[in-house]
gemmi code that builds the backbone of each chain (N, CA, C; Angstrom):
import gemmi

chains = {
    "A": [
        ("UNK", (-16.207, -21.302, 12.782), (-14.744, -21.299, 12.695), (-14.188, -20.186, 13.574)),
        ("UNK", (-12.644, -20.601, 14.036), (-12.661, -19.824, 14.846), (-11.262, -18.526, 14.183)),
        ("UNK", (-11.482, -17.383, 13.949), (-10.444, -16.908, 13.163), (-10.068, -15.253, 14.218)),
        ("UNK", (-8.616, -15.083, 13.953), (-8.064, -14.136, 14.426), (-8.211, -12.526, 13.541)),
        ("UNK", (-9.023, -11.820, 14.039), (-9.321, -10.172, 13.380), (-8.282, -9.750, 14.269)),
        ("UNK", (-7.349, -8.894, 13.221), (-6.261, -7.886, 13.496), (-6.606, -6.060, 12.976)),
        ("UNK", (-6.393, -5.252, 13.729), (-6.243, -4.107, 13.941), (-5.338, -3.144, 13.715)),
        ("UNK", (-5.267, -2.701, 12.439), (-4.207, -1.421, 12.800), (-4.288, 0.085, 12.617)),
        ("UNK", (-3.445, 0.721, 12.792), (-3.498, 2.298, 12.777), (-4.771, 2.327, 12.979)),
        ("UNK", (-5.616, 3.951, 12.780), (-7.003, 4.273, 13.600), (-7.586, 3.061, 13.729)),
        ("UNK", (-7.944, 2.157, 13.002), (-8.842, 1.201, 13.392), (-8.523, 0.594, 14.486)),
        ("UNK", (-7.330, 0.195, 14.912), (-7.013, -0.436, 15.880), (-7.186, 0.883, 17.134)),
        ("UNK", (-7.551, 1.953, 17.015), (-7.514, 3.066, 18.437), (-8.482, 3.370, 18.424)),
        ("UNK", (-9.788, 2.877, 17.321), (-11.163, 3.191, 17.655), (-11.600, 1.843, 18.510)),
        ("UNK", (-11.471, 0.430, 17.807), (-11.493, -0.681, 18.557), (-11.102, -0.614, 19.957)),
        ("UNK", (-9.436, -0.096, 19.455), (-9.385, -0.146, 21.066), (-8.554, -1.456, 21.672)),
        ("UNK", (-7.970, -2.499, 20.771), (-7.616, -3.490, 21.148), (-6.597, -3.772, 19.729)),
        ("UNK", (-5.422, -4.372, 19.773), (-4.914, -4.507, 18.573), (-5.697, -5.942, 17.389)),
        ("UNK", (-6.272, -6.716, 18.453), (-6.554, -8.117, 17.665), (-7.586, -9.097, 18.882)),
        ("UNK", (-8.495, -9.464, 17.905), (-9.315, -10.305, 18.607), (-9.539, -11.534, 18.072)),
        ("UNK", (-9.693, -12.654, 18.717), (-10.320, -13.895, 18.377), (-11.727, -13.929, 18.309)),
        ("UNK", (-12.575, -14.451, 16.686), (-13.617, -14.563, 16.592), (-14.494, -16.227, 16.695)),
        ("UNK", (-15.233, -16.076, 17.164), (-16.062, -17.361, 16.637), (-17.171, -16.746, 15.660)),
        ("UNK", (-17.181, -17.170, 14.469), (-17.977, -16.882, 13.119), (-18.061, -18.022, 12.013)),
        ("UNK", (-19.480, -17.774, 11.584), (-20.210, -18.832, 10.347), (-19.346, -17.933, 9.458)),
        ("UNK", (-19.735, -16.317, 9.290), (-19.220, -15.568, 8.385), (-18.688, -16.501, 7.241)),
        ("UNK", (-19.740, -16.202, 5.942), (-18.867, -16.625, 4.661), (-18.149, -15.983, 3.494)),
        ("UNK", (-18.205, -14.819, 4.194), (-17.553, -13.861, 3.364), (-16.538, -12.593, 4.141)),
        ("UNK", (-15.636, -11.848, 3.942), (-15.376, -10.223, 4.593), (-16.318, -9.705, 4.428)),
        ("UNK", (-17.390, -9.317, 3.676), (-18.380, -8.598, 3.907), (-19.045, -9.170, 4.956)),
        ("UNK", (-19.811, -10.261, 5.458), (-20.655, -11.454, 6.699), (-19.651, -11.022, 7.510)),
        ("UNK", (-18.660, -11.043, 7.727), (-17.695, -10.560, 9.000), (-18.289, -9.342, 9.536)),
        ("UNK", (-17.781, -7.846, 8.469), (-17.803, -6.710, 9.011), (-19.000, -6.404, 9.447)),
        ("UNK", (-20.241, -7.147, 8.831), (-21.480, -7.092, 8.958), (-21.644, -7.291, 10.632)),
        ("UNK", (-21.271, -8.853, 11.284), (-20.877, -9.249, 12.136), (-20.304, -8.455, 13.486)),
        ("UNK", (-19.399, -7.717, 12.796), (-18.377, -7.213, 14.006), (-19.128, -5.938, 14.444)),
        ("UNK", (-19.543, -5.196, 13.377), (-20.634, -4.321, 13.401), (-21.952, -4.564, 14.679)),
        ("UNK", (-22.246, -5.184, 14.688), (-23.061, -5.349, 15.705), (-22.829, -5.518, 16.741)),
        ("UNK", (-21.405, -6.032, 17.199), (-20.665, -6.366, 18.349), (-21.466, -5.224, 19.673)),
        ("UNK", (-20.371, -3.757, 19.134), (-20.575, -2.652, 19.894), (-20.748, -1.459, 19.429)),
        ("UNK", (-20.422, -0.053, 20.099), (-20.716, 1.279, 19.425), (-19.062, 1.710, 18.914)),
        ("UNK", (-18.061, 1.091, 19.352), (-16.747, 0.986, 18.897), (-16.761, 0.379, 17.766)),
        ("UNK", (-16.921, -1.202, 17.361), (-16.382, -2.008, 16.190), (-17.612, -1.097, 15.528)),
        ("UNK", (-19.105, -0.919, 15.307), (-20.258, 0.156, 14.709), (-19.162, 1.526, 13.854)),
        ("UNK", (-18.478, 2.169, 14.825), (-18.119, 3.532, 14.653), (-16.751, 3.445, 13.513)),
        ("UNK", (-15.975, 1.976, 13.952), (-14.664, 1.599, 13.186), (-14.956, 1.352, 11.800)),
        ("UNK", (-16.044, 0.581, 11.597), (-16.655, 0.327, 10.455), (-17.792, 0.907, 9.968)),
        ("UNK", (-18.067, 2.285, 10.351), (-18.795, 3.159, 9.505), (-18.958, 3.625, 7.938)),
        ("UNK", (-17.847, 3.567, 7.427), (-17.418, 4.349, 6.323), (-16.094, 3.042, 5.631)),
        ("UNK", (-16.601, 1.974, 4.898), (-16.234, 1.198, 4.454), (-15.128, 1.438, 3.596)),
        ("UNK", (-15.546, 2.842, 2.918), (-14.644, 3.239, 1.466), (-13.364, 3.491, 2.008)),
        ("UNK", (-12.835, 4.159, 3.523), (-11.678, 4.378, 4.447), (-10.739, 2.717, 4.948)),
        ("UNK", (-11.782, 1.931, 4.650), (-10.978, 0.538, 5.164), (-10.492, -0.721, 4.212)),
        ("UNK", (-9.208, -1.347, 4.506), (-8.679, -1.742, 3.453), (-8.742, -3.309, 3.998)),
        ("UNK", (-8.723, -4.321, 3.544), (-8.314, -5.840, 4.245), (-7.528, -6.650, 3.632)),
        ("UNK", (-7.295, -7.313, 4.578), (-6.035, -8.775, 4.170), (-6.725, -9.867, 4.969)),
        ("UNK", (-6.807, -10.984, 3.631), (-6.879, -11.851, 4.465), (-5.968, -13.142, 4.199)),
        ("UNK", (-5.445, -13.595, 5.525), (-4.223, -14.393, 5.462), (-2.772, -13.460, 4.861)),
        ("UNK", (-2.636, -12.443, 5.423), (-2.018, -11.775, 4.685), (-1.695, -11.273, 3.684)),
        ("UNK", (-2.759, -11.529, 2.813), (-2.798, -11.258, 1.215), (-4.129, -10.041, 0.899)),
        ("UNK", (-3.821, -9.087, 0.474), (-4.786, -8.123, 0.091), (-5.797, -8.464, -0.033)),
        ("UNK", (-7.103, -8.169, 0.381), (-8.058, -8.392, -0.136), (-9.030, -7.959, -0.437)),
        ("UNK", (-10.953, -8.242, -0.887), (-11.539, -7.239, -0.810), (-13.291, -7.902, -0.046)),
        ("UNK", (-14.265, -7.094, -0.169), (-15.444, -7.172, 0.839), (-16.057, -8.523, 0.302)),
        ("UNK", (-15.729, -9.188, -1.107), (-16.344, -10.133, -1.605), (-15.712, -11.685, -1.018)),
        ("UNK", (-14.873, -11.097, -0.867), (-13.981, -12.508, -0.412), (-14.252, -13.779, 0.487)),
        ("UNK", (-14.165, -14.903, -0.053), (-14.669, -15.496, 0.956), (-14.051, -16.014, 1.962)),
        ("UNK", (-13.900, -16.446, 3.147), (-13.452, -16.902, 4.354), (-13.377, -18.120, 4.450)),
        ("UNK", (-13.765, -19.221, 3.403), (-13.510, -20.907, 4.222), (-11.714, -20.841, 3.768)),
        ("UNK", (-11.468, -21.136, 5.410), (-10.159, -22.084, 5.680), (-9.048, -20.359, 5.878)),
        ("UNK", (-9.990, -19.569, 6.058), (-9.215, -18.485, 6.445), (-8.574, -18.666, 7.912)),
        ("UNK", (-7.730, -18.047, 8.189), (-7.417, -18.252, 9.922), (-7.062, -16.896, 10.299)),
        ("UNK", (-6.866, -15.782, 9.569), (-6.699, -14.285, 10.173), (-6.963, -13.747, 9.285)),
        ("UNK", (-7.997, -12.510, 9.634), (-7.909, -11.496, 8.651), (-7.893, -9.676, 9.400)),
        ("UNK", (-7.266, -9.282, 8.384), (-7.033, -7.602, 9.018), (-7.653, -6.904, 8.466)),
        ("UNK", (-8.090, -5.121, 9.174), (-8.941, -4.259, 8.902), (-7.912, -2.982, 9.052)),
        ("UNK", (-7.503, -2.758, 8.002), (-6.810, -1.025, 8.272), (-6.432, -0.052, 7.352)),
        ("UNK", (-6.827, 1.363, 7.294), (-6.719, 2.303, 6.677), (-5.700, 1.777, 5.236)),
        ("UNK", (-6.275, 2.826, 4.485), (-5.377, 2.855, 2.847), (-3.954, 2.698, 3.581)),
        ("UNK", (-3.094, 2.210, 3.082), (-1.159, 2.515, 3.202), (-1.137, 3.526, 2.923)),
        ("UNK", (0.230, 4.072, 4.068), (1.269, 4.783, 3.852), (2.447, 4.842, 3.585)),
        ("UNK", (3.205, 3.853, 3.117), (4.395, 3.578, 3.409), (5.530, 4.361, 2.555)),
        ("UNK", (6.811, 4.261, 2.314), (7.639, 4.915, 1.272), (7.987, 6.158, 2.094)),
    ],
    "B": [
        ("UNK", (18.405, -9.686, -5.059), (17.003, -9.109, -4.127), (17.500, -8.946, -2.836)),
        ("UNK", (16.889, -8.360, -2.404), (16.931, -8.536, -0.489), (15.844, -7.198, -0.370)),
        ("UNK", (15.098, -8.018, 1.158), (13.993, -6.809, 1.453), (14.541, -6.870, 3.142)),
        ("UNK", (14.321, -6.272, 3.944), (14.784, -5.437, 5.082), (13.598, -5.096, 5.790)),
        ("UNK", (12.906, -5.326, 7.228), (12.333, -4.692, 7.799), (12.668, -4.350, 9.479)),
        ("UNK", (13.051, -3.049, 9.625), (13.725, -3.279, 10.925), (13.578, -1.665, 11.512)),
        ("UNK", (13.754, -1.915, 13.003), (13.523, -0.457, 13.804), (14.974, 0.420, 13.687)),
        ("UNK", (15.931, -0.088, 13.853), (17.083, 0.741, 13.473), (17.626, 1.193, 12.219)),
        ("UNK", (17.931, 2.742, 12.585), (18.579, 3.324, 11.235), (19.272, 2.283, 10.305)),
        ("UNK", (19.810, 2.725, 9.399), (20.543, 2.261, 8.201), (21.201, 3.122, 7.830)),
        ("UNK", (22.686, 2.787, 7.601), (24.194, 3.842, 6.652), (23.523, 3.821, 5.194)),
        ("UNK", (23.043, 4.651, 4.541), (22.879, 4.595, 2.854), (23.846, 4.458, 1.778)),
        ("UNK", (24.936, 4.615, 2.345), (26.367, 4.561, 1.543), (26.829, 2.882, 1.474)),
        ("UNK", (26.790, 2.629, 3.202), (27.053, 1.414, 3.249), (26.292, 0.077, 2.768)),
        ("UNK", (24.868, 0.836, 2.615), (24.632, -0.299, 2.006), (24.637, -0.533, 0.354)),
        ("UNK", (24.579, 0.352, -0.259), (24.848, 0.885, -1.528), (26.274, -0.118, -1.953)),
        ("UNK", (27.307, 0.336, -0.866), (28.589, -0.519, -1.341), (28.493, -2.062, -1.379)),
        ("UNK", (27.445, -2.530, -0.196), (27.360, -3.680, -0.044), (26.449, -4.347, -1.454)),
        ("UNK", (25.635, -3.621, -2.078), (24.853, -4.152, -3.131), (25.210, -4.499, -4.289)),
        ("UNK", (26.778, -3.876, -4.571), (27.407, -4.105, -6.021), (28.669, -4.509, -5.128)),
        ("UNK", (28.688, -4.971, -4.124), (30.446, -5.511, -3.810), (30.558, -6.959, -4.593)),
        ("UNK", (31.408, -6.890, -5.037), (32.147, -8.262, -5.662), (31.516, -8.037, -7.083)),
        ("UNK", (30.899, -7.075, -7.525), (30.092, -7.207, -9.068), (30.447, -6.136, -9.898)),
        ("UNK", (30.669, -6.865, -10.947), (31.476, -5.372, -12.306), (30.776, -5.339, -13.978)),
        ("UNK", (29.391, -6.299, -13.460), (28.407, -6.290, -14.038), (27.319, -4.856, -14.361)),
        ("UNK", (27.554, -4.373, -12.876), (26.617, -3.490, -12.743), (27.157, -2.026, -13.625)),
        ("UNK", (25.975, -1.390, -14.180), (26.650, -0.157, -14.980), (26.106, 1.134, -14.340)),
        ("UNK", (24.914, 0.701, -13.605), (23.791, 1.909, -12.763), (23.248, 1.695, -11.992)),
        ("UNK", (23.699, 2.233, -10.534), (23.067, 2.024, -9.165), (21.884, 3.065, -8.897)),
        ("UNK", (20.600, 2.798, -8.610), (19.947, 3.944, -8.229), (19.309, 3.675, -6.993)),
        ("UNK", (19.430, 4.887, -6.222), (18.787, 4.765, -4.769), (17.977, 6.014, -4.294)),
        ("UNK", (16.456, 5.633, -3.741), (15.595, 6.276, -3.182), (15.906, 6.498, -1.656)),
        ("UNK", (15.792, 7.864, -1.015), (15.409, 7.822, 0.442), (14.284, 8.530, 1.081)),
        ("UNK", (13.789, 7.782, 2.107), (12.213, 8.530, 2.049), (12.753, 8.984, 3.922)),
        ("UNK", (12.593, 10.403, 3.906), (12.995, 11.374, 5.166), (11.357, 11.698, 6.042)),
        ("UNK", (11.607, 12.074, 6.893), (10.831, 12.335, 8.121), (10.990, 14.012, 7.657)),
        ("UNK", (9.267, 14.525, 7.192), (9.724, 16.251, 7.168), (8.785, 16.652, 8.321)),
        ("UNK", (9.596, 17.900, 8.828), (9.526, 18.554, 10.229), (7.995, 19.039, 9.969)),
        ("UNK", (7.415, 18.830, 8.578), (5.757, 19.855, 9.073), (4.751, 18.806, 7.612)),
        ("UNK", (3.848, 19.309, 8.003), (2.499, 18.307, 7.543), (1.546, 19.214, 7.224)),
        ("UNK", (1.351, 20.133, 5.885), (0.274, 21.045, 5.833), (0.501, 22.079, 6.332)),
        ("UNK", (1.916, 22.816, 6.486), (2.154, 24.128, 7.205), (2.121, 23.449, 8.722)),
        ("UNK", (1.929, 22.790, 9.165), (1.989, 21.840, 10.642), (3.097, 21.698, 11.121)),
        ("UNK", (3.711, 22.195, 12.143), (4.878, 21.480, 12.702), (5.121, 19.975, 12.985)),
        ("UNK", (5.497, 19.321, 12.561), (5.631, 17.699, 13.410), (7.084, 17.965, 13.866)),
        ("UNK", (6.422, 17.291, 15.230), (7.886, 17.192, 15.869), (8.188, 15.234, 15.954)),
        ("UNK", (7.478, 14.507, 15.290), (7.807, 13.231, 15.677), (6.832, 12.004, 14.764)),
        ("UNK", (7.201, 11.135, 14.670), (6.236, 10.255, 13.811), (6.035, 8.957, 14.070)),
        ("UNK", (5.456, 8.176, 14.257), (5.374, 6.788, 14.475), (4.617, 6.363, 13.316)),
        ("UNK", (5.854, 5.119, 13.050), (5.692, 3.994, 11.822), (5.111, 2.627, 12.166)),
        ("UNK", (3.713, 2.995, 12.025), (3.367, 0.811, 12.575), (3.384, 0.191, 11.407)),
        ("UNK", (3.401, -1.192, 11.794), (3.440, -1.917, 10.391), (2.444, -3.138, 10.611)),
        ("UNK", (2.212, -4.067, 9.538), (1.776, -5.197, 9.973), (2.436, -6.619, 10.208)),
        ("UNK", (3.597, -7.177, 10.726), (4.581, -7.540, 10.904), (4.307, -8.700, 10.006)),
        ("UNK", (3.788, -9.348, 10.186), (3.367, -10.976, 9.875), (3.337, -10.621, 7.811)),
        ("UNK", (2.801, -9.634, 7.419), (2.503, -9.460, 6.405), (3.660, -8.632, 5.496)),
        ("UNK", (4.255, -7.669, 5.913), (5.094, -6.865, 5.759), (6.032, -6.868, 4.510)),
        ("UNK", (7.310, -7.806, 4.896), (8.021, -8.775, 4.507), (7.221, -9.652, 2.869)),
        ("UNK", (6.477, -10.413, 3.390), (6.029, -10.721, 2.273), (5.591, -10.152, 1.533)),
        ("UNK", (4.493, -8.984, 1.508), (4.373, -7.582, 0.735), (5.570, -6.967, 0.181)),
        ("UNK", (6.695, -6.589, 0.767), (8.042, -6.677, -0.207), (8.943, -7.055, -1.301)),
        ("UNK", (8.756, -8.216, -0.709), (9.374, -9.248, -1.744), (8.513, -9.625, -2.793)),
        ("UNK", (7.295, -9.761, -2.815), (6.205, -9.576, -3.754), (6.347, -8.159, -4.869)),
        ("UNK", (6.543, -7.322, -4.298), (6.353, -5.791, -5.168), (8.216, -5.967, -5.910)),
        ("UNK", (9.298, -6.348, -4.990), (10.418, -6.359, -5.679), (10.440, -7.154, -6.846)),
        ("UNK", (9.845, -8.720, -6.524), (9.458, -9.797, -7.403), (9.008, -8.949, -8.690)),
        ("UNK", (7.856, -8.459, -8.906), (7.265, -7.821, -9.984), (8.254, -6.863, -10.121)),
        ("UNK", (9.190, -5.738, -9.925), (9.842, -5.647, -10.551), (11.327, -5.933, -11.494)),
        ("UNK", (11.406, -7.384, -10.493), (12.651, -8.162, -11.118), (11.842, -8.528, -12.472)),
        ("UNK", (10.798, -8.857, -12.705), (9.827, -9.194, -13.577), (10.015, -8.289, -14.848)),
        ("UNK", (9.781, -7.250, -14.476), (9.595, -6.003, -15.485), (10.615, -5.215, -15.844)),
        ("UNK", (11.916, -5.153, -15.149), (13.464, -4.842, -15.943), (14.615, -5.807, -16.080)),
        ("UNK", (15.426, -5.814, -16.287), (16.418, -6.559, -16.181), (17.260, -5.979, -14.782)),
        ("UNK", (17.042, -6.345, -13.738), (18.098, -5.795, -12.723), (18.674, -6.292, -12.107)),
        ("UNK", (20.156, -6.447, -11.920), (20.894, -6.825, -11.391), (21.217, -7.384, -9.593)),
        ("UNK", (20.404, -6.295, -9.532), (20.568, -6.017, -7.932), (19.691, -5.013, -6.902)),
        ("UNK", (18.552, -5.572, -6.312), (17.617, -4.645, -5.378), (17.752, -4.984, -4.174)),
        ("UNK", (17.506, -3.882, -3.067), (17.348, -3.455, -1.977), (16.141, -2.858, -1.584)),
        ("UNK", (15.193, -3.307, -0.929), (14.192, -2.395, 0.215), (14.423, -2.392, 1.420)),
        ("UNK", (14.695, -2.014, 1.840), (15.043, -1.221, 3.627), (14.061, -0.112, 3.751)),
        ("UNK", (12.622, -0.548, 5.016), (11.619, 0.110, 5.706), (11.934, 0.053, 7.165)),
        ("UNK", (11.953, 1.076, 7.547), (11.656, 0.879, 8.811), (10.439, 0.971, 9.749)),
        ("UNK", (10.359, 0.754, 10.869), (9.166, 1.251, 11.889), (9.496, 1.434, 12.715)),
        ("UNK", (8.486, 1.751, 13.684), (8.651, 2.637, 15.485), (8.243, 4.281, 15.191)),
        ("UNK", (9.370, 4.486, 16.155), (9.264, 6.052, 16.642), (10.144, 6.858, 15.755)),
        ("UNK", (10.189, 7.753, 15.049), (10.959, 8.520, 14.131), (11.064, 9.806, 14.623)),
        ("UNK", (12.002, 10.761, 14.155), (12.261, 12.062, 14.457), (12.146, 12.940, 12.894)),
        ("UNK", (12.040, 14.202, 13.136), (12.128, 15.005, 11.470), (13.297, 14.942, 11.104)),
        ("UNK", (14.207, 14.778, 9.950), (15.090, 14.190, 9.516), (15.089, 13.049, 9.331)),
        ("UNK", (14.329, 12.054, 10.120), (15.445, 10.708, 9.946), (15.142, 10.011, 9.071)),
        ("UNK", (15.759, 9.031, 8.904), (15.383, 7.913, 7.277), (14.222, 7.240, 7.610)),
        ("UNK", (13.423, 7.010, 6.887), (11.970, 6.302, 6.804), (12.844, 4.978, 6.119)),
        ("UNK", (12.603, 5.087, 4.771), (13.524, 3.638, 3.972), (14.253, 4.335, 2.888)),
        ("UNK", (14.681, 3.002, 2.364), (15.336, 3.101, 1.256), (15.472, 2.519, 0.270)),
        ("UNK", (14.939, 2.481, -1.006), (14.975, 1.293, -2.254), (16.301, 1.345, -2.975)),
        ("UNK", (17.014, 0.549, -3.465), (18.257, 0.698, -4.276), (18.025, -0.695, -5.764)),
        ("UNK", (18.320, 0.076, -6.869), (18.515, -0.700, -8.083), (19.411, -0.658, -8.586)),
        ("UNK", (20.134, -1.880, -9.496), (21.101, -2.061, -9.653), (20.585, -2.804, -11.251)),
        ("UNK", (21.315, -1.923, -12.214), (21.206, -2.606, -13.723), (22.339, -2.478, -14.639)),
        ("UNK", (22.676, -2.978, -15.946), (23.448, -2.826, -16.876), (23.595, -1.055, -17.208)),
        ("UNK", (22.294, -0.299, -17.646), (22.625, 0.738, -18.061), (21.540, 1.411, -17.338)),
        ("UNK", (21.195, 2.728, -17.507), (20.230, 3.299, -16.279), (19.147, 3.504, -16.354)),
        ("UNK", (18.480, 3.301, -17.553), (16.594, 3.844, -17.580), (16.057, 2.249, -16.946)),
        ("UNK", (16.738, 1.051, -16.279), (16.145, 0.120, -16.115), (16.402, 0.345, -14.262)),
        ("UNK", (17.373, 0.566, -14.239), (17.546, 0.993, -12.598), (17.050, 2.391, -12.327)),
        ("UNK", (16.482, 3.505, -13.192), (15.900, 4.372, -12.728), (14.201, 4.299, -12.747)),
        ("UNK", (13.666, 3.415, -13.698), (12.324, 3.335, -13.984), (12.264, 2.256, -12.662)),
        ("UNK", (12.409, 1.337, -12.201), (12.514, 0.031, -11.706), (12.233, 0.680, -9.970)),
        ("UNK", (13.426, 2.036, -9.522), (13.044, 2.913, -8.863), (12.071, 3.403, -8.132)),
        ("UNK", (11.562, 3.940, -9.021), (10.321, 4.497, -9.445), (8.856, 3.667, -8.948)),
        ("UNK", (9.169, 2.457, -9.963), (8.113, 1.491, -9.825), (7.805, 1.085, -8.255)),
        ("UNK", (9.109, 0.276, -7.644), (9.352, -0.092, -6.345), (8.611, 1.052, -5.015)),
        ("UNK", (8.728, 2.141, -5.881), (8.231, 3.239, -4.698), (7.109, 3.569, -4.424)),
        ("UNK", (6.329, 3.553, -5.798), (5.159, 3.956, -6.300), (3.976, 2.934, -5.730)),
        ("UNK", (4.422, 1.578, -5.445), (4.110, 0.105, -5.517), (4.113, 0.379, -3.841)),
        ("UNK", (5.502, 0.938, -3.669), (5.365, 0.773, -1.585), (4.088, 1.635, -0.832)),
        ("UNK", (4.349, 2.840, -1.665), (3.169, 3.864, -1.005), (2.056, 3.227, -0.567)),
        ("UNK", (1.833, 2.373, -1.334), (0.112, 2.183, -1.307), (-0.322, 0.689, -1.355)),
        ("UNK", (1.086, 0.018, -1.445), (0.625, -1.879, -1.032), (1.468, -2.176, -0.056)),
        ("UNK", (2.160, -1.648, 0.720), (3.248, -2.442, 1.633), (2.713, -1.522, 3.308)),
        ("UNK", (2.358, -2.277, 4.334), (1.364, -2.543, 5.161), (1.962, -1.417, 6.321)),
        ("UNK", (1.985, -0.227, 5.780), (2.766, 0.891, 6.626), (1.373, 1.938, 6.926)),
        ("UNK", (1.616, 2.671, 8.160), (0.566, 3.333, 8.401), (1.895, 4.647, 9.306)),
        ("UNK", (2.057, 5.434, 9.039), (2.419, 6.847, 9.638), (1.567, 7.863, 10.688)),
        ("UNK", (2.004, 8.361, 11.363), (1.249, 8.803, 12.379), (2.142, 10.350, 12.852)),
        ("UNK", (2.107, 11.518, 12.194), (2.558, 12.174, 12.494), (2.019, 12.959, 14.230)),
        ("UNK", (3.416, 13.463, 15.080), (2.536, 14.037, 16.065), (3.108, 15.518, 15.932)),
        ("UNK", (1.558, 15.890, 16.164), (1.424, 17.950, 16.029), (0.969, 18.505, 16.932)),
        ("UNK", (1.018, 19.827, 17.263), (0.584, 19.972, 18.332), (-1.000, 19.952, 18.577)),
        ("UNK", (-1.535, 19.580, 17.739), (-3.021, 19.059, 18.092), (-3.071, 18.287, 18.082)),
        ("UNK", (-1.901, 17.211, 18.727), (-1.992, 15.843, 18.961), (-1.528, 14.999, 17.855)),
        ("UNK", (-1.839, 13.725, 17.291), (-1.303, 12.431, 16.586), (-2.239, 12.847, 15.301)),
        ("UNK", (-2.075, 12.392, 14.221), (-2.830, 12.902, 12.605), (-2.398, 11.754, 12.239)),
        ("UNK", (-3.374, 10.997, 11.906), (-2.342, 9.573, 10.956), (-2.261, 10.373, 9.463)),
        ("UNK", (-1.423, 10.013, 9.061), (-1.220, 10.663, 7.564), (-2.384, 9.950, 6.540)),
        ("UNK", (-2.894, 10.745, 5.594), (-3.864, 10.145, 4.775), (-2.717, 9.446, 3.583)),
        ("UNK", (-3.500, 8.472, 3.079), (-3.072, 8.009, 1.739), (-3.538, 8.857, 0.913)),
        ("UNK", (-2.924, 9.844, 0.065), (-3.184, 10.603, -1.093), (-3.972, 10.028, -2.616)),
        ("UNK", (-4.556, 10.882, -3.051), (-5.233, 9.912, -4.750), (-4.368, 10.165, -5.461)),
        ("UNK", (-3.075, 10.823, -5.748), (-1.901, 10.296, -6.678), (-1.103, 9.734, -6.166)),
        ("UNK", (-0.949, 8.684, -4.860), (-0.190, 7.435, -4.552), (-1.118, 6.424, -5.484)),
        ("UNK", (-2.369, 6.564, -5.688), (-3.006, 5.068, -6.351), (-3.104, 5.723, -8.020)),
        ("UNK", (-2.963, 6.512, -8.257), (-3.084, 7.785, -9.699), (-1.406, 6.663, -10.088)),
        ("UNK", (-0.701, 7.095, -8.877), (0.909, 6.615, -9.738), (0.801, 5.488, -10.253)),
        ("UNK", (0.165, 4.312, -9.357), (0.531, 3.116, -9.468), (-0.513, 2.587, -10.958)),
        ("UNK", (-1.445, 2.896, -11.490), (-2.065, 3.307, -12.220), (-1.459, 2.756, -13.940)),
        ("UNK", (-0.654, 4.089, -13.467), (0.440, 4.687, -15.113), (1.086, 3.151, -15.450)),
        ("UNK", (1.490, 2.167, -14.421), (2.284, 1.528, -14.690), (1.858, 0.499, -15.466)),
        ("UNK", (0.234, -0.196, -14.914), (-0.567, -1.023, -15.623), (-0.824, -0.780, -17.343)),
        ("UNK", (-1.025, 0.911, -17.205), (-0.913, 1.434, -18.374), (-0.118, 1.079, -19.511)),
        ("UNK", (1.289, 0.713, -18.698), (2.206, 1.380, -19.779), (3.005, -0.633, -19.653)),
        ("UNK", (1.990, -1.344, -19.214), (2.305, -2.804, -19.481), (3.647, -3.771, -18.888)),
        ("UNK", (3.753, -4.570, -19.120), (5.181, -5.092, -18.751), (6.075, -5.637, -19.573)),
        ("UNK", (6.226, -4.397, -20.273), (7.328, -4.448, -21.701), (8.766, -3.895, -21.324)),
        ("UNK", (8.317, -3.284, -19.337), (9.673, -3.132, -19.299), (9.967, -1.196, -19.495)),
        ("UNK", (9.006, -0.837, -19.698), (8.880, 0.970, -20.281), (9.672, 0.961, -21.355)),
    ],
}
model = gemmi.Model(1)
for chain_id, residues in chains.items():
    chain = gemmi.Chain(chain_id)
    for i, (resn, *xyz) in enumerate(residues, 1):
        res = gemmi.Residue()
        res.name, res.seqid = resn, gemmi.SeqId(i, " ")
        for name, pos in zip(("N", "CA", "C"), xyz):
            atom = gemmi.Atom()
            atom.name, atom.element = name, gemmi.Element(name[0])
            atom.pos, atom.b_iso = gemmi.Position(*pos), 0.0
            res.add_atom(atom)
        chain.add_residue(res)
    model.add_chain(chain)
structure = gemmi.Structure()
structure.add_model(model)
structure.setup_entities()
């Protein structure tokens, strides 16, 4: 499947890119990060320290168990700040 | 209801008037403003950038207002966030509640704010002179939100 990974705050300036298109079996956010992880020494370094990274998928909060059929975007970025 | 996401300032007065115009229902307006401060840890900031996640944002709003139309009786809410480039002083956002009498527009407040810190898709980026610091999320932004599960949806 082919799904859109989005980037923000540090994660998106260690990556290095705001958003990429994936081709992935990945059946879970965890099979993803696993995934992206291997890419390079950037997506490796972004996803070092799991407990710092938060996700959405399809725009809806989510977490490492989650699964991905019929997902079409999911995001990777630091705890919120907002308020 | 109404949620707001936009790069330009906002009048706080004006919109305040706009939230109870035409209504004599309302008995207690309450409004939050969240400011740009000039230092970060004894740090000077001279500037801040607000990213957001656009696509998601919005709906994260209206979701957190939803739950608290849920949990008081209120008449009338406002969230106004902004993003971009900020200066020290300037308005970050602004929540406004609107109820019959006031522990429902002041708790409701509260809730809305407590709820933004740490679920609504904002990332801050103060710049110092050792360069850009994204601001950390603190453990009593998720400590606050916490109390509320605690204390159920009876409304406080």
């Amino acid at each position: 499947m082919k799904l859109d990974v989005l980037y923000f705050a540090w994660l998106r300036e260690r990556i290095g890119e705001p958003s990429e298109r994936v081709e992935t079996d990945a059946a879970t956010v965890g099979d993803l990060v696993t995934e992206l992880r291997g890419r390079d020494e950037r997506h490796a370094l972004a996803f070092s320290d799991m407990a710092a990274v938060r996700v959405a998928v399809d725009q809806e909060l989510s977490d490492l168990d989650a699964p991905l059929d019929g997902a079409r975007e999911v995001a990777f970025f630091p705890p919120m700040t907002g308020g | 209801m109404g949620v707001r996401v936009q790069r330009e300032d906002f009048d706080l007065g004006a919109e305040l008037v706009a939230l109870r115009a035409g209504r004599t229902d309302i008995g207690a307006l309450v409004s939050f403003t969240g400011l740009v401060r000039d230092n970060a840890g004894g740090q000077p900031v001279t500037a801040m950038e607000l990213e957001h996640y656009p696509a998601m944002t919005a709906k994260a709003l209206e979701s957190i207002e939803a739950e608290a139309h849920g949990r008081w009786s209120l008449q009338a809410s406002l969230i106004l966030h902004r993003f971009g480039p900020l200066a020290p002083g300037d308005q970050i956002m602004m929540v406004a509640t609107a109820s019959a009498h006031r522990a429902a527009a002041f708790e409701a407040a509260e809730f809305l704010m407590d709820y933004l810190k740490s679920r609504a898709p904002f990332w801050k980026k103060e710049a110092t002179a050792e360069g850009g610091i994204w601001v950390d999320a603190r453990d009593e932004d998720e400590t606050a939100i916490g109390r509320w599960s605690e204390r159920g949806r009876d409304g406080g």
